[in-house]
C-alpha positions in Angstrom: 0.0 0.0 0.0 2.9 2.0 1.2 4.6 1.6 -2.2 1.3 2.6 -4.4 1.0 5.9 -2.7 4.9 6.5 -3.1 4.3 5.7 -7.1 1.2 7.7 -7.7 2.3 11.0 -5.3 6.1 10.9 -7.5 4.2 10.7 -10.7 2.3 14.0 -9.3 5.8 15.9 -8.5 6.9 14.7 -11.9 4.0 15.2 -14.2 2.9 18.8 -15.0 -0.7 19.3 -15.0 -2.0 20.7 -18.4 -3.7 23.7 -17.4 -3.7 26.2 -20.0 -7.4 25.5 -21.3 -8.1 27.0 -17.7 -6.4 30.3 -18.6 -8.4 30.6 -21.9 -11.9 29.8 -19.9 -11.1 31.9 -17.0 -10.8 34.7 -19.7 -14.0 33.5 -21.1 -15.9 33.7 -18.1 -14.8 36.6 -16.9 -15.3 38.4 -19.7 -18.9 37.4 -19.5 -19.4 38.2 -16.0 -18.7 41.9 -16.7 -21.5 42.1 -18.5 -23.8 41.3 -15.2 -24.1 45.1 -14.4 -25.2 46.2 -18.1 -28.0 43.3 -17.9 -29.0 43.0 -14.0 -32.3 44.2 -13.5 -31.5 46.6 -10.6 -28.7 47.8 -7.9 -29.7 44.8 -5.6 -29.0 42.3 -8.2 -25.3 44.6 -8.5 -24.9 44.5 -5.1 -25.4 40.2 -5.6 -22.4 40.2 -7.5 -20.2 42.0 -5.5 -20.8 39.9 -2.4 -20.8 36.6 -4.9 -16.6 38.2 -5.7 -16.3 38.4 -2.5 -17.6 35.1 -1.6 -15.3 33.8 -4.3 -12.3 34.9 -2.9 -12.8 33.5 0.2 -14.4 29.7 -0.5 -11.5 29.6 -3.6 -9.0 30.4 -0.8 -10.0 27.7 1.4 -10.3 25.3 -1.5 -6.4 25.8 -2.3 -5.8 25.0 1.6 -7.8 22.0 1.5 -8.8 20.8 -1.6 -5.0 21.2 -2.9 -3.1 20.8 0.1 -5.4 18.5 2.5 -5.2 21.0 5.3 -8.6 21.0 7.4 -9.3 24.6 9.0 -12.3 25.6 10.7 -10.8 29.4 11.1 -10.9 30.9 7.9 -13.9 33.2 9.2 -11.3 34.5 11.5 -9.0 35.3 9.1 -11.5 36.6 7.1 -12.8 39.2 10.0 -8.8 40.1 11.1 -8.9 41.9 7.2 -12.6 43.5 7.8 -11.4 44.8 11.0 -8.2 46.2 10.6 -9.2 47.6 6.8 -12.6 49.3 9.3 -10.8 50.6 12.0 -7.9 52.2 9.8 -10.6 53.8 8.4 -12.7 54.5 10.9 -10.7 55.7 13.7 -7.5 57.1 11.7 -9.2 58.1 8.3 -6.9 55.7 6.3 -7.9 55.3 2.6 -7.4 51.7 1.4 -3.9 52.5 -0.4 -2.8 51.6 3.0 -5.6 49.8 4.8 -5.7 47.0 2.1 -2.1 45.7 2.7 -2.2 46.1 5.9 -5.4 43.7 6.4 -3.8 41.3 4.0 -0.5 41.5 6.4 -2.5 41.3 9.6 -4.7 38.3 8.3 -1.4 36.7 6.8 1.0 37.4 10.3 -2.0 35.9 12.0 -1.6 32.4 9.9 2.0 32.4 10.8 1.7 32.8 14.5 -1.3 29.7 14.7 0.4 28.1 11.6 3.6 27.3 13.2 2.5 24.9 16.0 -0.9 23.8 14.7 -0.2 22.7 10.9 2.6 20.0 12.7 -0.9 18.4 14.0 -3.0 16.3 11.3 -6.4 15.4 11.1 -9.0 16.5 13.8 -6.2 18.0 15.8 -5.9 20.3 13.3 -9.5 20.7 13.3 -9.4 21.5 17.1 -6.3 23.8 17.0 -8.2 25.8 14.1 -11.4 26.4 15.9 -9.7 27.5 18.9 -8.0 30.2 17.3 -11.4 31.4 15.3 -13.0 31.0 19.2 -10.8 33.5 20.7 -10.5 36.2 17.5 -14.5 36.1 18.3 -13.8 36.7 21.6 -11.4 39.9 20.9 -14.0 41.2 18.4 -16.6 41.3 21.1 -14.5 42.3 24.0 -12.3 45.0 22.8 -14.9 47.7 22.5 -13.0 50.6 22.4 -11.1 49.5 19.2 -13.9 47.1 17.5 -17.2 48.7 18.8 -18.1 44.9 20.0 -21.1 43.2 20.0 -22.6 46.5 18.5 -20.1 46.2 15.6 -17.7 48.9 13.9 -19.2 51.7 12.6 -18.4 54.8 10.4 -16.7 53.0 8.1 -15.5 54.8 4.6 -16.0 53.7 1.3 -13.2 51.8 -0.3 -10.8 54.9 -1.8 -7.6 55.0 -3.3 -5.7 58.2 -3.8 -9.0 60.2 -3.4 -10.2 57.8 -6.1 -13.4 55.9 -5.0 -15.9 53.8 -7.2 -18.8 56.3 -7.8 -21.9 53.3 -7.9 -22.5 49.7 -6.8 -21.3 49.2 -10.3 -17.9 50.7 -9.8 -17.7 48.7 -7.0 -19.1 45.5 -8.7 -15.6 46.0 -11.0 -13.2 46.8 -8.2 -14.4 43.2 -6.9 -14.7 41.7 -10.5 -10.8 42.8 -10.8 -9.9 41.1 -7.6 -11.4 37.8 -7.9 -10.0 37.2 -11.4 -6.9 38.0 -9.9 -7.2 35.5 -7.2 -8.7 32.8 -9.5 -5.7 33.5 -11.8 -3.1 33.6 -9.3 -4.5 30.0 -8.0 -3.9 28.7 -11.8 -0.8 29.6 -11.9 0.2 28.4 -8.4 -1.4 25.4 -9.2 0.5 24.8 -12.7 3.7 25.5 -10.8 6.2 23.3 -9.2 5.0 23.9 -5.8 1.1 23.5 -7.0 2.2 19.7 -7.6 4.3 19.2 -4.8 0.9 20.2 -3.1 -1.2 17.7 -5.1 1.6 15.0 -3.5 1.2 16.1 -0.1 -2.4 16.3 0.0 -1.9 12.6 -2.2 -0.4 11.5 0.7 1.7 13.3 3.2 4.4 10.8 4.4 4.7 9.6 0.5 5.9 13.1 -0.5 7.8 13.5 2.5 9.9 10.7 1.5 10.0 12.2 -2.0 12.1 15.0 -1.1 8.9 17.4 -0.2 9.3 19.7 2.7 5.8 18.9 3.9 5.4 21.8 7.0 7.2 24.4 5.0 4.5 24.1 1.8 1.6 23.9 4.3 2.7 26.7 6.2 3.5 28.2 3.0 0.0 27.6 1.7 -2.1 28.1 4.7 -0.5 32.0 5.1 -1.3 32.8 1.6 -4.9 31.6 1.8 -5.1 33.6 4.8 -3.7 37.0 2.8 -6.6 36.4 0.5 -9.3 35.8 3.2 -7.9 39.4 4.6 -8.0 41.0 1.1 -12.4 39.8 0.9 -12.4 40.9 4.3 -11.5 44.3 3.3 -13.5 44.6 -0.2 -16.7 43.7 2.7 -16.4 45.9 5.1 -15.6 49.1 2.8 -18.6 47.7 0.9 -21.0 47.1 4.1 -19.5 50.1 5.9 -19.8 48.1 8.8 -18.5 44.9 10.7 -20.0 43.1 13.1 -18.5 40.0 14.8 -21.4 37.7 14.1 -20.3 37.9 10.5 -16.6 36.2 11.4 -17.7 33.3 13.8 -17.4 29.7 14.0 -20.4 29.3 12.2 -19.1 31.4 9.3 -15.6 29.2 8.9 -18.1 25.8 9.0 -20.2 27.2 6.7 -17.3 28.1 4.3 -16.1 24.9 4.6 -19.5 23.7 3.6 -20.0 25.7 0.7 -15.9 24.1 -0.6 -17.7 20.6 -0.6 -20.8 21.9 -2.3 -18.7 23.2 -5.5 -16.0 20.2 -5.5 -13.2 19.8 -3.0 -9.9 20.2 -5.1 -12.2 21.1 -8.0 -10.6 24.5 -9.4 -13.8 25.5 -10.7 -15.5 24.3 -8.0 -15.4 27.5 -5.6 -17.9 29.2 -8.7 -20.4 27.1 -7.4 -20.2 27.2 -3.7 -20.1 31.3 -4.2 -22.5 31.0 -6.4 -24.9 28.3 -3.7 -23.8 31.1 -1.0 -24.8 33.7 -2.5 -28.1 33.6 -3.8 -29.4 30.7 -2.2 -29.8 32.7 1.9 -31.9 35.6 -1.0 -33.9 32.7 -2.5 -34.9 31.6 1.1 -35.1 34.9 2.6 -39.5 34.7 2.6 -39.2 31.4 4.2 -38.2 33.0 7.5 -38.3 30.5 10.4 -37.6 27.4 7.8 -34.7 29.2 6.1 -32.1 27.2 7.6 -33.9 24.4 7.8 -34.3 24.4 3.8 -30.7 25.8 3.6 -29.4 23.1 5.3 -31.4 20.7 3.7 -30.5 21.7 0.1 -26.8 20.8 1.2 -27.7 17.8 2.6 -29.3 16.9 -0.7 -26.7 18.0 -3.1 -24.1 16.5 -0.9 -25.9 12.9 -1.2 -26.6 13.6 -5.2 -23.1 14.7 -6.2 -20.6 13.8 -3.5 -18.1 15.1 -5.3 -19.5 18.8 -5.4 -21.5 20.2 -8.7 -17.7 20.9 -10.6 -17.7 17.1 -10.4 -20.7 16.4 -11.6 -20.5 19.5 -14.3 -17.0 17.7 -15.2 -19.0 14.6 -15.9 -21.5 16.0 -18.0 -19.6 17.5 -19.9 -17.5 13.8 -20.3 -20.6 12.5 -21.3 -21.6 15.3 -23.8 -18.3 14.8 -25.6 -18.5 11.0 -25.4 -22.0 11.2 -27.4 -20.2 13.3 -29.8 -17.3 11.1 -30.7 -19.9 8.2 -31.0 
């Protein structure tokens, strides 16, 4: 058994994966999706697709971390509220435009995965799990407790809209671009990491972890490597919300936000690239959808998943990836 792993994670490391059709439907489908403002009905539709980007970012994070890399971590909520907050109170208390606030959530969020990264990612499994959900536990705790800086359980207000340089997007339209811009640039930048070297020493370790370490693979140092960077982009959606929403509260980053997140990564395909467009998407506009429903909402939501999960276990990218299989098998018949 030992020896089958070894084989199939070295023919990972040594076999580049042929991703360039990705780059040419990336294009395509972004390209397309800029034409959602020019066809939406109304500024609440807009407003849709700016929290779907946003969504985006942060589920395609979290698939990279576990989907690529086999990392399990219930705290990307956290991560995701460290870049809301700091981006919010730059510019709420000091009157920071986002020139400086953006890095500096991205560098907070990222510092943040470094200091819990370190001692946790050498645990595996539910460990992991554990270590993870401790550190969301206690950032919930600072974002209630430390009122004077966070505004606590009444949540951060006064909050400016996202500005560069005195530039600021003038409509939810302008605004539906800025996050447009950003998540192709995160989708892209997890192609190419993906098509790189370290994207398929990744694949190994999440093939198996004590296979690539015997390969040569410096298991902690990718993982660590990994679960920082995902963290950067959970900080950068963090920012994009708040400037958006004008407003944090620390309901928004809690446990049930990271589990949920989690969640909506199995929905679209674990280790599926294409698969975070569908758990955005499910995220999205499916709490809208059951919005009339009221007292049943979560019981429908969490039914839906339930059902999807049992129809398509391997997310809807799998079962897209399969029709299309099929479609093209019909065809060459």
């Amino acid at each position: 058994m030992a020896t089958v792993e070894i084989s199939a994670t070295s023919a990972v490391l040594r076999r580049p994966r042929r991703l360039s059709g990705n780059h040419l439907a990336l294009g395509v489908v972004w390209l397309a999706a800029a034409c959602f403002p020019l066809v939406a009905p109304n500024y609440f539709f807009v407003s849709l697709g700016i929290f779907f980007f946003i969504n985006l970012i942060l589920i395609a994070s979290l698939n990279t971390l576990m989907g690529f890399c086999g990392q399990i971590s219930l705290c990307h909520g956290a991560f995701f509220g460290l870049g809301a907050y700091t981006s919010g109170i730059l510019s709420a208390r000091y009157g920071l435009d986002a020139l400086v606030s953006l890095p500096a959530a991205m560098v907070v969020a990222a510092l943040s995965a470094l200091l819990i990264g370190l001692p946790a990612l050498r645990l595996r499994g539910h460990y992991l799990a554990m270590a993870t959900l401790g550190f969301n536990a206690i950032v919930f705790v600072l974002f209630n407790r430390l009122v004077d800086l966070t505004g606590g359980p009444n949540g951060l207000l006064g909050v400016g809209p996202f500005e560069i340089a005195g530039w600021s997007p003038a409509s939810d339209s302008g605004y539906f671009y800025l996050a447009w811009a950003a998540g192709g640039l995160v989708m892209l930048a997890i192609l190419n990491l993906l098509r790189s070297r370290i994207g398929r020493a990744l694949r190994a370790l999440a093939t198996s972890e004590i296979a690539a370490d015997s390969l040569g693979v410096d298991c902690f140092r990718y993982k660590l490597m990994v679960f920082v960077l995902t963290a950067a982009m959970a900080g950068l959606a963090g920012c994009l919300y708040v400037h958006y929403n004008q407003f944090a509260s620390p309901e928004t980053f809690s446990f049930f936000a990271s589990v949920l997140l989690v969640v909506m990564v199995a929905l679209g395909g674990w280790g599926r690239y294409w698969g975070p467009i569908y758990g955005a998407l499910i995220f999205t506009a499916v709490p809208e959808l059951l919005r009339s429903a009221e007292d049943l909402e979560l019981f429908l939501f969490g039914l839906s998943m339930i059902l999807v999960l049992l129809l398509f276990p391997g997310g809807l990218a799998a079962a897209g990836e399969s029709l299309v299989r099929r479609l093209r098998g019909r065809r060459t018949a």
